[in-house]
C-alpha positions in Angstrom: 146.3 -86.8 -23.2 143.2 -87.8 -22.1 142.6 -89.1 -18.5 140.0 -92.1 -18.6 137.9 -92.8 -16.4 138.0 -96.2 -14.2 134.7 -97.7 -16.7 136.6 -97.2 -19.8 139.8 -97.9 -18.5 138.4 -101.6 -17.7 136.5 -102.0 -20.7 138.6 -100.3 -24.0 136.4 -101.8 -26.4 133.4 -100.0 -25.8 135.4 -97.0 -26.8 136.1 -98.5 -30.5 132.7 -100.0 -30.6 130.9 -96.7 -29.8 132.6 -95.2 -32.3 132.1 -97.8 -35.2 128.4 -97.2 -33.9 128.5 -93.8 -34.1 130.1 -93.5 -37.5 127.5 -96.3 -38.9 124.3 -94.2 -37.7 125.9 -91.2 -38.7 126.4 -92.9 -42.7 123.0 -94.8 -42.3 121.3 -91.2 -41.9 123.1 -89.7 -44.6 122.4 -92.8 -46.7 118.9 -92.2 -46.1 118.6 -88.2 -46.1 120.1 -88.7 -50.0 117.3 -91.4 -50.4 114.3 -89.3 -49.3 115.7 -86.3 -51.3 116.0 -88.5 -54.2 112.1 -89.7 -53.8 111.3 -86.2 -53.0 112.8 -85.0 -56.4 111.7 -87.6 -58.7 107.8 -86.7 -57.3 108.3 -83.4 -57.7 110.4 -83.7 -61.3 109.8 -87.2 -62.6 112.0 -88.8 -64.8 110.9 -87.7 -69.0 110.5 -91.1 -70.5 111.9 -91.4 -74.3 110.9 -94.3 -76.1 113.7 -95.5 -78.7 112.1 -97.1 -81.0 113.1 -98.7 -84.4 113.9 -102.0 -86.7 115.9 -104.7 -85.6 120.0 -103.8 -86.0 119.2 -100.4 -86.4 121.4 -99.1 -83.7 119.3 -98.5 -80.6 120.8 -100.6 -78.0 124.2 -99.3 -79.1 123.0 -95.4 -79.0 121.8 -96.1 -75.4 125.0 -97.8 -73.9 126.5 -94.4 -75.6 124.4 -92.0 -73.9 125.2 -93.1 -70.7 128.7 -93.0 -71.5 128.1 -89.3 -72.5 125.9 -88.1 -69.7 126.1 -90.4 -66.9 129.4 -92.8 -66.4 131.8 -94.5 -67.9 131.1 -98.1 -68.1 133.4 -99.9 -65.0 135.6 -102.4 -65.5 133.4 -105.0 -64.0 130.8 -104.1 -66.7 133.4 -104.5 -69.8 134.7 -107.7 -68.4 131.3 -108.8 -68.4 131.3 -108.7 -71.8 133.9 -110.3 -72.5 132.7 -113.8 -73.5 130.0 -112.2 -75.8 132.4 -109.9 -77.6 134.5 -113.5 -78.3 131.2 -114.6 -79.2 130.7 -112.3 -81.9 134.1 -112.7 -83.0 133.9 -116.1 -83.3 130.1 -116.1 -85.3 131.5 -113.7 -87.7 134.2 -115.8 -88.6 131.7 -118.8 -89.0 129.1 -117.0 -91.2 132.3 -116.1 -93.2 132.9 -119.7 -93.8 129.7 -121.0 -94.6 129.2 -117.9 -97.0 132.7 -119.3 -98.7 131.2 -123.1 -98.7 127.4 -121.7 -100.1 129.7 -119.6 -102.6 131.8 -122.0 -103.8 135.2 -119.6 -102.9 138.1 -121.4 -102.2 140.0 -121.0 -98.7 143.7 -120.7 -99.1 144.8 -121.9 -95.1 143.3 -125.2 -95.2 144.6 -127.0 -91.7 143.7 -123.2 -90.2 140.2 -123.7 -91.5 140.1 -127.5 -90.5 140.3 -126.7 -87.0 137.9 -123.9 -87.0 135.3 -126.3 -88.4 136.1 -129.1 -85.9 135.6 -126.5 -83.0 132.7 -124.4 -83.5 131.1 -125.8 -86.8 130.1 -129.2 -86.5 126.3 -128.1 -86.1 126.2 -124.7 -88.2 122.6 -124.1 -86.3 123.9 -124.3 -82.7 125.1 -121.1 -80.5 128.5 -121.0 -79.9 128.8 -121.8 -76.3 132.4 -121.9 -75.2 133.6 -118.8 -76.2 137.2 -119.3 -75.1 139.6 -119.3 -77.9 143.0 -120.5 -77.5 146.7 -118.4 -79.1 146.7 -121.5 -81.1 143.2 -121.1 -82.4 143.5 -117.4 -82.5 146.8 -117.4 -85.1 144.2 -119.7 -87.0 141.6 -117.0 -86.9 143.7 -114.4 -88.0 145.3 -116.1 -90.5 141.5 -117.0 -91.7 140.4 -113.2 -91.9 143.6 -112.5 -94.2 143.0 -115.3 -96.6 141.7 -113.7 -99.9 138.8 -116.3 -100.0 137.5 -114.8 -96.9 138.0 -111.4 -97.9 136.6 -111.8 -100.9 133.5 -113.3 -99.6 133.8 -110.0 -96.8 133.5 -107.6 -99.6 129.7 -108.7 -100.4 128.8 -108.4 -96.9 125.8 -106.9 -97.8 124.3 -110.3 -98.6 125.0 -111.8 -95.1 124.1 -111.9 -91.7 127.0 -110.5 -90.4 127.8 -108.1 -87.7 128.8 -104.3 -88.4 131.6 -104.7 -85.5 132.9 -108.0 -87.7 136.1 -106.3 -89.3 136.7 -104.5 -85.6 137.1 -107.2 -83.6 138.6 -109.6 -86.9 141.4 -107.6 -86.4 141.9 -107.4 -82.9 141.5 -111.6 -82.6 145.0 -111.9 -80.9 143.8 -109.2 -78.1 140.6 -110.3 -77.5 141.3 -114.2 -77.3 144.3 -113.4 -74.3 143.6 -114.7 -71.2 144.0 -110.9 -69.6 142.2 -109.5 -71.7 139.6 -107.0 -70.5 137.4 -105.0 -72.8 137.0 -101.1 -73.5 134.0 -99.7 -73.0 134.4 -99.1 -76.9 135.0 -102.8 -77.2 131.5 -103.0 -75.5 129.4 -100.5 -77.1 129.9 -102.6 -80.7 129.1 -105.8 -79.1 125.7 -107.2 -80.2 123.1 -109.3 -78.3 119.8 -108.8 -79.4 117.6 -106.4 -77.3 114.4 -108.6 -75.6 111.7 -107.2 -73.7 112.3 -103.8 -72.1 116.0 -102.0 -71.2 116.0 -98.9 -69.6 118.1 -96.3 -67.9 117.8 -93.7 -66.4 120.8 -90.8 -67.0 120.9 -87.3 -66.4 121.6 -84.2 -68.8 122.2 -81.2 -67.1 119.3 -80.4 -64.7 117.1 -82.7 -66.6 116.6 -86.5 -65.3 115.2 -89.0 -68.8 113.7 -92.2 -68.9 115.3 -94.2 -72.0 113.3 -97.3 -73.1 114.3 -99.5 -75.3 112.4 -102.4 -76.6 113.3 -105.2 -78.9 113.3 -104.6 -82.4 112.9 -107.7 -84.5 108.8 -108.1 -85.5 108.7 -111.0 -83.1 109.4 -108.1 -80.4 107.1 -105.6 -81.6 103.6 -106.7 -80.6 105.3 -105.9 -76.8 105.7 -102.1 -77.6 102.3 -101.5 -77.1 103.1 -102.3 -73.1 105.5 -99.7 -72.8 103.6 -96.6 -74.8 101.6 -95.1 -71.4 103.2 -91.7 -70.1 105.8 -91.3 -72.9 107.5 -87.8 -73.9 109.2 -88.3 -77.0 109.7 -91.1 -79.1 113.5 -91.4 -80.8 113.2 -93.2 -83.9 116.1 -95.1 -85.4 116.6 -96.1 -89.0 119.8 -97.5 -90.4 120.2 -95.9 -93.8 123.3 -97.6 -94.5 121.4 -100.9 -94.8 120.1 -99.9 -98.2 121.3 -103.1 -99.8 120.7 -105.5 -97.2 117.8 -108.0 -95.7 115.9 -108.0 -92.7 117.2 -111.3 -90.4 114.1 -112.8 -89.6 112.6 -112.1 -93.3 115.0 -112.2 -96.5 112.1 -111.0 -98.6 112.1 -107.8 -97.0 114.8 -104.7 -97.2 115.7 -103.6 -94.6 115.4 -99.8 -95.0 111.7 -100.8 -97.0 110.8 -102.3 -93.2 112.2 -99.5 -91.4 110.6 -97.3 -94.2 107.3 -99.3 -93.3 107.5 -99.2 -89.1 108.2 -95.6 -89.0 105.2 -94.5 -91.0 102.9 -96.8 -88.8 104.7 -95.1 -85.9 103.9 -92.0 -86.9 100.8 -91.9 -88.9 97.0 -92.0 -87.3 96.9 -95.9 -86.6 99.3 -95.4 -82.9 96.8 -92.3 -81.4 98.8 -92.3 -78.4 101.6 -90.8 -80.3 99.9 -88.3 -82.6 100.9 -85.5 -80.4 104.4 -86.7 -79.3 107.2 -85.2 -80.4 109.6 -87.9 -82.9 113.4 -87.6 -83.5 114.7 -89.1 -86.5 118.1 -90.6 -86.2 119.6 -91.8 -89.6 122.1 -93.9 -87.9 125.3 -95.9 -89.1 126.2 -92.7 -90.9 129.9 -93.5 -90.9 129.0 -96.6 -93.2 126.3 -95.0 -95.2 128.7 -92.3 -96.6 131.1 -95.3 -96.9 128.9 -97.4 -99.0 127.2 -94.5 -101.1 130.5 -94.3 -102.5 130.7 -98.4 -103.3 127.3 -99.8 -104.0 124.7 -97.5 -106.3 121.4 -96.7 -104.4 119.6 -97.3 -107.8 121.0 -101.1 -108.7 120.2 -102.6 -105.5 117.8 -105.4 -106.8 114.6 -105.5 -105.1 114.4 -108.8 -103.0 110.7 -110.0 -104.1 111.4 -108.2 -108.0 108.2 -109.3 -110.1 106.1 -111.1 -107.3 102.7 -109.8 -107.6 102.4 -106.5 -104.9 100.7 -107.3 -101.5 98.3 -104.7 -101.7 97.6 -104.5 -105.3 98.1 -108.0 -106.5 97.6 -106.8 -110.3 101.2 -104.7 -109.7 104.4 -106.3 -109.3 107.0 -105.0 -107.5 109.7 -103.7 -109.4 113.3 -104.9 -110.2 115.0 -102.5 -108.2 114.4 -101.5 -104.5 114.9 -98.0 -105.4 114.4 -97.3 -108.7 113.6 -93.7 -108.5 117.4 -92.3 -107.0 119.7 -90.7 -109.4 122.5 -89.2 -106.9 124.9 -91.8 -108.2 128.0 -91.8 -105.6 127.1 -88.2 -104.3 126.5 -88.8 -100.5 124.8 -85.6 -99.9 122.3 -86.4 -102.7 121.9 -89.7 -100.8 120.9 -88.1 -97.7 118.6 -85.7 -99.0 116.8 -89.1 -101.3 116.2 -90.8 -98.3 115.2 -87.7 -95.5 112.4 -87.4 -98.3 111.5 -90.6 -98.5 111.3 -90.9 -94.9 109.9 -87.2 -94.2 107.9 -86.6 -97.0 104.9 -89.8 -96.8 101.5 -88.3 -96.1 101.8 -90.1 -92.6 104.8 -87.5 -91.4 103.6 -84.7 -93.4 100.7 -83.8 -91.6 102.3 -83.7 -88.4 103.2 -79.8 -88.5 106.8 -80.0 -87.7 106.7 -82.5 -84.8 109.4 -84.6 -86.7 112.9 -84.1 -86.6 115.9 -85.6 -87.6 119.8 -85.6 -87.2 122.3 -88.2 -88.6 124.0 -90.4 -86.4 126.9 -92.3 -85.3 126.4 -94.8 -82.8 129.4 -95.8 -82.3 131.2 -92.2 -81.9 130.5 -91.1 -78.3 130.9 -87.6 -78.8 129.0 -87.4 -81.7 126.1 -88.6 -79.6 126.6 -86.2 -77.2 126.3 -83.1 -79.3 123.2 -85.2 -81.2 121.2 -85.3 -78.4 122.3 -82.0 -76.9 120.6 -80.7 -80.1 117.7 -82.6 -79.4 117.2 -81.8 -75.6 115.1 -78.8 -76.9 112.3 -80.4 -78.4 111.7 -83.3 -75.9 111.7 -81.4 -72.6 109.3 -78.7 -74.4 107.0 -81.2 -75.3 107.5 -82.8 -71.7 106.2 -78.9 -70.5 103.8 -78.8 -72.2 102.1 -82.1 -71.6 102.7 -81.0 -68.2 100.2 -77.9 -68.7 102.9 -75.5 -67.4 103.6 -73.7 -71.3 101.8 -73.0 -74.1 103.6 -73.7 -77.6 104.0 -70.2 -77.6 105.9 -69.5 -74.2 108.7 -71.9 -74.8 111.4 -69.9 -76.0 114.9 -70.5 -74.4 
């Protein structure tokens, strides 16, 4: 037992107070001793920044928010449950596009009370957000009962030729979970949520002894003329294309297929026009492969109509183009066939040709986590050699690990 003395006696509350001090300057210097080494280590090894670039609804935001599931952390609860009122959000515009493609169709709807009060709630003007995302058990039994009619589904089955979320079936299903009160959302719930990607998004996520830089910019055209900001001191640039959009138009222009823009974007990414890239390494992701393989096997590559058949060509007005959007496949419902018709078409232009084998590709699912993981763990390789040697510390030649 310790004998105090006659100062401390009289005053106990310096004791605690020096030792609140003590323990505070004592986790303020290790606080900043993990801050300098931080600096220190980012001058010395600076972040490799990775640009992901690609069309709008391709994928990219959602093949970030995996990443860092995969190599950094799992998203907290805080995060998911501040997505919750988006994720009802998406819900609930999926069920209204469903409707109005029923009304514009001229298909019937079974549940009519159920479908009265989804119209009086959220589509009195068709053109507004939805900005009170709550949805009540009442309103939810109305949803559900709404995504089972046969009207609906019917309507569902020619997706294709809507607007509508991939994630619209997924959380359609789970209406009764996601409209409760408690109801907090997995970080799978949030990696198929949708908001559309403005302006820059980046973060920063370690793999293995390797720190990268992940950019991702905004997708849709109106986004596009701000790429050019974010081009300076990049890597690698990871491309992503949603093949399984074959059969389906761009958002902001109906007259253009989606895969045709994609097709378009990615040969003025890597062709001469963009000089900054010419010597960067690009990975090819073929993304959405879960509902490519899917839809190979439902909708024929070859009878997709073309969306501007027999309007004179843009660059050869004495053409037209044709009444298919790709007339020349003849896989049928073989998936592999599929893949390998659209890695040529893709990997074969004159633009990615005469890059020497600087293009890669893998196919992806942006939604599996693990299949991410082992994606990008294949494509590690090629993105920190090319970091090397635009560092000037390899050749081509030394690099090989």
């Amino acid at each position: 037992r310790r004998n105090w003395t006659r100062g401390e006696a009289a005053r106990p509350w310096l004791r605690v107070r020096m030792g609140i001090c003590a323990a505070k300057d004592t986790r303020t210097s290790q606080i900043d001793a993990a801050l300098r080494d931080l600096d220190e280590r980012e001058h010395r090894d600076p972040p490799i920044k990775v640009l992901f670039l690609g069309a709008g609804e391709s994928g990219k935001s959602t093949l970030l928010k995996q990443m860092r599931r995969a190599f950094g952390k799992e998203l907290s609860a805080e995060e998911c449950m501040a997505r919750r009122d988006i994720i009802r959000g998406n819900l609930l515009q999926a069920m209204r596009t469903l409707l109005e493609a029923c009304v514009e169709a001229g298909v019937e709807v079974a549940c009519d009370d159920e479908r009265a009060m989804f119209e009086a709630t959220y589509m009195e003007d068709p053109d507004a957000p939805i900005l009170d995302c709550s949805i009540s058990a009442e309103m939810a039994s109305s949803i559900h009962t709404l995504w089972k009619d046969a009207g609906v589904q019917s309507v569902f089955d020619r997706r294709s030729s809507l607007q509508l979320s991939d994630s619209a079936s997924y959380f359609l299903d789970r209406v009764r979970l996601i409209a409760a009160p408690d109801y907090c959302p997995s970080p799978d719930d949030v990696v198929r949520s949708r908001v559309r990607t403005t302006g820059l998004h980046e973060e920063l996520i370690r793999v293995g002894d390797t720190t990268f830089r992940f950019c991702d910019v905004g997708g849709q055209r109106s986004e596009r003329r701000k790429w050019v900001d974010f081009f300076d001191d990049v890597t690698a640039i990871i491309f992503v294309a949603a093949t399984s959009e074959y059969d389906q138009v761009l958002f902001e222009a109906r007259s253009q297929n989606r895969v045709h823009e994609a097709e378009d974007l990615f040969f003025e990414i890597a062709g001469p026009a963009v000089k900054a890239f010419q010597a960067k390494p690009i990975v090819l992701f073929f993304n959405k492969t879960d509902l490519f393989e899917e839809k190979v096997r439902r909708v024929d590559i070859a009878s997709v109509p073309h969306p501007r058949a027999g309007e004179p060509d843009d660059d050869d007005p004495r053409l037209t183009f044709p009444d298919f959007a790709f007339p020349l496949y003849a896989g049928g419902a073989d998936v592999e066939a599929a893949k390998r018709f659209f890695e040529s078409r893709f990997l074969e232009h004159p633009h990615v040709a005469h890059r020497r084998g600087n293009v890669t590709h893998r196919w992806t699912i942006a939604t599996n986590k693990d299949n991410v993981k082992t994606v990008f763990d294949e494509c590690k390789r090629t993105i920190v050699q090319a970091n090397l040697e635009g560092s000037g510390y390899i050749d081509d030649e030394e690099f090989d690990v």
